[in-house]
DSSP file (Angstrom, degrees, kcal/mol; ACC not computed):
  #  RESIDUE AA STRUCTURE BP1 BP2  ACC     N-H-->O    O-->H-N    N-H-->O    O-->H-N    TCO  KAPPA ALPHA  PHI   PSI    X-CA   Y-CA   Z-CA
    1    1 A X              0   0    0      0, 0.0     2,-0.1     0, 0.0     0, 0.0   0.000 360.0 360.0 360.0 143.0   96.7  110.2   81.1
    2    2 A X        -     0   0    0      2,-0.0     2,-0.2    65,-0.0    67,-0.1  -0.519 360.0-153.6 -79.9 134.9   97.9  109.3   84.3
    3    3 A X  E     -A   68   0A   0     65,-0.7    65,-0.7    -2,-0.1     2,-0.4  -0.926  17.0-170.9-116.2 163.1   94.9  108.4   87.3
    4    4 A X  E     -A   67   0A   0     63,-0.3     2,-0.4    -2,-0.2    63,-0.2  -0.999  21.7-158.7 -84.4 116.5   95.1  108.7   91.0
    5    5 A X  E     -A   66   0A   0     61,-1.4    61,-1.2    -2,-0.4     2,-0.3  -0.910  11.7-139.5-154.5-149.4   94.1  108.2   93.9
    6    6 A X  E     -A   65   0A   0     -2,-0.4    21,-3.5    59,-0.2    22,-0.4  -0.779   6.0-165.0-144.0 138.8   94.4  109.7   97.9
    7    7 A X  E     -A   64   0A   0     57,-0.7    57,-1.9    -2,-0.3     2,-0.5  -0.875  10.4-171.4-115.6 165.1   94.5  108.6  100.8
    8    8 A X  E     -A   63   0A   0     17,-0.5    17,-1.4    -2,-0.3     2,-0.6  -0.994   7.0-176.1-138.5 131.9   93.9  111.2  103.8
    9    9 A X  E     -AB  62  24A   0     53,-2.3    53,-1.2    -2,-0.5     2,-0.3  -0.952  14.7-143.7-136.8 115.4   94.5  110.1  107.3
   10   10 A X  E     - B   0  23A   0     13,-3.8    12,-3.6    -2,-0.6    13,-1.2  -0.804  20.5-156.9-102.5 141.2   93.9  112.2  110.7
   11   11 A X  E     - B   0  21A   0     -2,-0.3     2,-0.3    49,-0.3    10,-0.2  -0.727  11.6-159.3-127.5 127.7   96.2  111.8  113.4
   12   12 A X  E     - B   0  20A   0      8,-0.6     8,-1.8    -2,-0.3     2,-0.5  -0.913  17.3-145.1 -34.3 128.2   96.3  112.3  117.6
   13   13 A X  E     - B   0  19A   0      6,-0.3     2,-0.3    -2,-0.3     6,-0.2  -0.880  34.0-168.9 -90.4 123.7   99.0  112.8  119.8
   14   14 A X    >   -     0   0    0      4,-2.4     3,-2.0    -2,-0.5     4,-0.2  -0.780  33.3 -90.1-116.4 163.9   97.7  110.7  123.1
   15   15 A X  T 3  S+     0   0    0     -2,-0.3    -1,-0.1     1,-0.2    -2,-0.0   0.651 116.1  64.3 -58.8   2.6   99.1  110.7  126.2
   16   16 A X  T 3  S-     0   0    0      2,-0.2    -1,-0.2     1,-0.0    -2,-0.0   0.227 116.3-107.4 -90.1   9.5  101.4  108.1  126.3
   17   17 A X  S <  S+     0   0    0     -3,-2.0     2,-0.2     1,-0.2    -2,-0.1   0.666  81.1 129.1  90.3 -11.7  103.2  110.1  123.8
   18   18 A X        -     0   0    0     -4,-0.2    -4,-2.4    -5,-0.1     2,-0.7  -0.674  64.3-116.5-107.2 149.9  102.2  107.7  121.0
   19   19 A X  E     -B   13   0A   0     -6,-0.2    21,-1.1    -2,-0.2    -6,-0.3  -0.685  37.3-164.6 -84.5  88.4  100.4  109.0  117.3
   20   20 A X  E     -B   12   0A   0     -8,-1.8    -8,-0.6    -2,-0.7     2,-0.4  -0.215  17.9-124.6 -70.3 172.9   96.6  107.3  117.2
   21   21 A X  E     +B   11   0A   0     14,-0.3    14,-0.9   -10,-0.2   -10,-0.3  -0.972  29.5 177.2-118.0 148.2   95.0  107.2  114.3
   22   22 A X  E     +     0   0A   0    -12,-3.6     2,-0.2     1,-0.5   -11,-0.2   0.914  57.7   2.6-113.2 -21.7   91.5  108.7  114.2
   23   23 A X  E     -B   10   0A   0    -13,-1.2   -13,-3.8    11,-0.1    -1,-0.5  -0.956  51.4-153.5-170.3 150.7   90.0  108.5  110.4
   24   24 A X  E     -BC   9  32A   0      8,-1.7     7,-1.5   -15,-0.2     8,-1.3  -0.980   6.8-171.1-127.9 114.5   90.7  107.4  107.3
   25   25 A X  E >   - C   0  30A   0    -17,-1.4     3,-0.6    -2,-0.4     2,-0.6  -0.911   6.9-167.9-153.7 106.4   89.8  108.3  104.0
   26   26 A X  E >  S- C   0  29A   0      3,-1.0     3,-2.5    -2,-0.3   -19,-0.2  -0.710  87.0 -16.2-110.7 141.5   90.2  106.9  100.5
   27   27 A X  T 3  S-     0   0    0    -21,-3.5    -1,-0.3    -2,-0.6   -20,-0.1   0.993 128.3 -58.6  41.8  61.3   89.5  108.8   97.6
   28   28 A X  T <  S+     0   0    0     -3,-0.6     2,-0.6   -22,-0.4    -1,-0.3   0.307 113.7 111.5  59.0 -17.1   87.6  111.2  100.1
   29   29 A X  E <  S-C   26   0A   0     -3,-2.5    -3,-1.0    -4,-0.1    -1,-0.1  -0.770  77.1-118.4 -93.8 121.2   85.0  108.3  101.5
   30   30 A X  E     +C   25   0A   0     -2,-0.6    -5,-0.3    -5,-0.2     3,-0.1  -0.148  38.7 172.4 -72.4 153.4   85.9  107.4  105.5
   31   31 A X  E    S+     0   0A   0     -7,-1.5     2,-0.3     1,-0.4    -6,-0.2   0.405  74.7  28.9-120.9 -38.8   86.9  103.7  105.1
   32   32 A X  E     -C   24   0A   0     -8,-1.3    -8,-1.7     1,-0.1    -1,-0.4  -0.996  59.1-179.0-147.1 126.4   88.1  103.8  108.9
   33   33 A X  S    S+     0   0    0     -2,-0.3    -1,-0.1   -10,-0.2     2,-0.1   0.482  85.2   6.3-105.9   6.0   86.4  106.3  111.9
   34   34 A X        +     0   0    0    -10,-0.0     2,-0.3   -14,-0.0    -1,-0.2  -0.495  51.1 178.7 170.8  92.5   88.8  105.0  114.7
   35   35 A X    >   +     0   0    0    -14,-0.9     3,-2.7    -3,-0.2     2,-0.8  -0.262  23.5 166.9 -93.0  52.8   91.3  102.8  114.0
   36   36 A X  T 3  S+     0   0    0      1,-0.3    -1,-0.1    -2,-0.3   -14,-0.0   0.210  76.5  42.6 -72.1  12.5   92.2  103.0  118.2
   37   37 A X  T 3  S+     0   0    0     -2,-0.8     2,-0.4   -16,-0.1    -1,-0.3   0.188  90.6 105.9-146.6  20.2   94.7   99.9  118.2
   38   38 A X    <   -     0   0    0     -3,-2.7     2,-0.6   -17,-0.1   -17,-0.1  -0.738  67.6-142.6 -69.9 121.2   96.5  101.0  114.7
   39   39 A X    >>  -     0   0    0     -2,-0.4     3,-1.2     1,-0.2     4,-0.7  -0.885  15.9-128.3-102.0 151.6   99.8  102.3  115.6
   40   40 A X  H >> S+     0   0    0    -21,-1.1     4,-3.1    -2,-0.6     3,-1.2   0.886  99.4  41.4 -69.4 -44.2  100.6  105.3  113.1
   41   41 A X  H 3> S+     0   0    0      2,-0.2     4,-0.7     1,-0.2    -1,-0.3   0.650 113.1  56.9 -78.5 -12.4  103.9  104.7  111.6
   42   42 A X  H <4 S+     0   0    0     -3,-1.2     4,-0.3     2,-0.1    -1,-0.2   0.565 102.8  51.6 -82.0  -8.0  103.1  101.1  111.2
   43   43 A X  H XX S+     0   0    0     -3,-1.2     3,-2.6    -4,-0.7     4,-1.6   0.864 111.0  50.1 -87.8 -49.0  100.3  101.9  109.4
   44   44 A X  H >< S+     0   0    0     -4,-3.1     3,-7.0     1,-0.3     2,-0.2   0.741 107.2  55.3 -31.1 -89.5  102.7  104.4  106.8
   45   45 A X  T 3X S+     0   0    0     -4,-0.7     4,-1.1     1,-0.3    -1,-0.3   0.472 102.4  48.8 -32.2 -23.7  104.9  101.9  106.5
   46   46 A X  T <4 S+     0   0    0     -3,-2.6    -1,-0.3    -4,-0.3    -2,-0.2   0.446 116.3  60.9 -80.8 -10.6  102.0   99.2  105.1
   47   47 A X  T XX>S+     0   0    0     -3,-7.0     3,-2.3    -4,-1.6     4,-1.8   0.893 106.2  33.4 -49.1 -95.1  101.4  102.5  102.9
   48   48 A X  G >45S+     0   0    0      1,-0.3     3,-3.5     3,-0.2    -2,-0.2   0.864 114.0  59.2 -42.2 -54.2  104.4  102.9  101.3
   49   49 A X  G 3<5S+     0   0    0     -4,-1.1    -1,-0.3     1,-0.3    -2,-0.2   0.728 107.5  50.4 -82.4 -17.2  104.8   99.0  101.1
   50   50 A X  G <45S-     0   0    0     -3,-2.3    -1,-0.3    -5,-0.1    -2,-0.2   0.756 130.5-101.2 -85.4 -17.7  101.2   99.2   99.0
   51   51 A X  T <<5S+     0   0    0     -3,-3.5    -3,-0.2    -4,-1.8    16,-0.2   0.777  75.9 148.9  92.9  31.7  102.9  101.9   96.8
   52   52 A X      < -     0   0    0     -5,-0.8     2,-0.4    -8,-0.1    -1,-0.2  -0.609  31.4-158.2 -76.8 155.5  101.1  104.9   98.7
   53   53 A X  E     -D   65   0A   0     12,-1.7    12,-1.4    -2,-0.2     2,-0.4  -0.925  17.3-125.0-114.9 158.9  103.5  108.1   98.7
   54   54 A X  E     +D   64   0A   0     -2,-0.4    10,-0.3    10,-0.3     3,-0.1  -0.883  34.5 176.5 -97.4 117.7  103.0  110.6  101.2
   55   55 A X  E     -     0   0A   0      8,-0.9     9,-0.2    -2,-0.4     2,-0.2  -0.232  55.4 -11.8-109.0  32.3  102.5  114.3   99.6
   56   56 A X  E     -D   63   0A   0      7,-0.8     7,-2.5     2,-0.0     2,-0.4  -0.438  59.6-139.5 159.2 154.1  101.9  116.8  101.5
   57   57 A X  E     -D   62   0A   0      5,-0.2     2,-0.6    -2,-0.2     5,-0.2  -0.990   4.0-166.5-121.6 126.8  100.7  117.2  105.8
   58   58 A X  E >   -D   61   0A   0      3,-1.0     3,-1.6    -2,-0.4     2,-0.2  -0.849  57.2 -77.9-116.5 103.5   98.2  119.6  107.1
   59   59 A X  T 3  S+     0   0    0     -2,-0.6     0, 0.0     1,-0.2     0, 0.0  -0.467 122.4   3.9  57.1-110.3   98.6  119.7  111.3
   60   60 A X  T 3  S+     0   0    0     -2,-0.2   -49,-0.3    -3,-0.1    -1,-0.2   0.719 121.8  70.2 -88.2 -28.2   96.7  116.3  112.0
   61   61 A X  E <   - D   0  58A   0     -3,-1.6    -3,-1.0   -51,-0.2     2,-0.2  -0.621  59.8-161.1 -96.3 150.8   95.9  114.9  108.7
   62   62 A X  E     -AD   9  57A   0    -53,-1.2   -53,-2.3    -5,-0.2     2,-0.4  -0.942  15.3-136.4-128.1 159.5   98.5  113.5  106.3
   63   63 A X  E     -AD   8  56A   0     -7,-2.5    -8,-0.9   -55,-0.3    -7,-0.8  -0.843  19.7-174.8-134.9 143.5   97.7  113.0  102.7
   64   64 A X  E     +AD   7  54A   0    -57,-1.9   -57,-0.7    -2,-0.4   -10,-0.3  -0.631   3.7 177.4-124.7 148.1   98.7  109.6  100.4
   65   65 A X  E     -AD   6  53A   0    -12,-1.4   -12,-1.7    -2,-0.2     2,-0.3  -0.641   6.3-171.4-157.3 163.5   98.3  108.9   96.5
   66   66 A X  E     -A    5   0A   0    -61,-1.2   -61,-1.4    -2,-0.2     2,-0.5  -0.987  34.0-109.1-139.0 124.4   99.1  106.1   94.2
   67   67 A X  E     -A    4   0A   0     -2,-0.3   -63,-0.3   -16,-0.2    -2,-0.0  -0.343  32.0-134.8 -62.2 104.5   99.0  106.0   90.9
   68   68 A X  E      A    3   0A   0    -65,-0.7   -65,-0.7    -2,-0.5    -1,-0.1  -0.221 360.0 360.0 -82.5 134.4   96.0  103.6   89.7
   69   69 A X              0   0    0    -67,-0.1    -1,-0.2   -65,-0.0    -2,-0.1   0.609 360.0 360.0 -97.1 360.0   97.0  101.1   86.8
């Protein structure tokens, strides 16, 4: 049987236009409450490059998992 797990990440739009990140959460427990000098799409991209996939966004938060070996 296949295991998982998720990553959950909540999101700001700030004024400068740019996507902060505000909390973090793996396998539901905050790992990060204000990651305020993370920029957001640099952080995906060190996602995917860990072998996170992105599945599914709700509004702010976007939602991760990876398949645990």
């Amino acid at each position: 049987m296949q295991k998982w797990e998720y990553v959950s990440v909540r999101a700001q739009l700030i004024p400068d236009a740019s996507l902060q990140i505000l909390e973090i959460r793996l396998n539901e427990k905050m790992t990060n409450s204000r990651a305020s000098d993370t920029d957001l799409y640099d952080y995906f991209n060190r996602l995917g490059q860990e072998g996170w996939e992105m599945v599914g966004v709700d509004e702010k938060i976007y939602y991760f998992k990876r398949r645990i070996e």
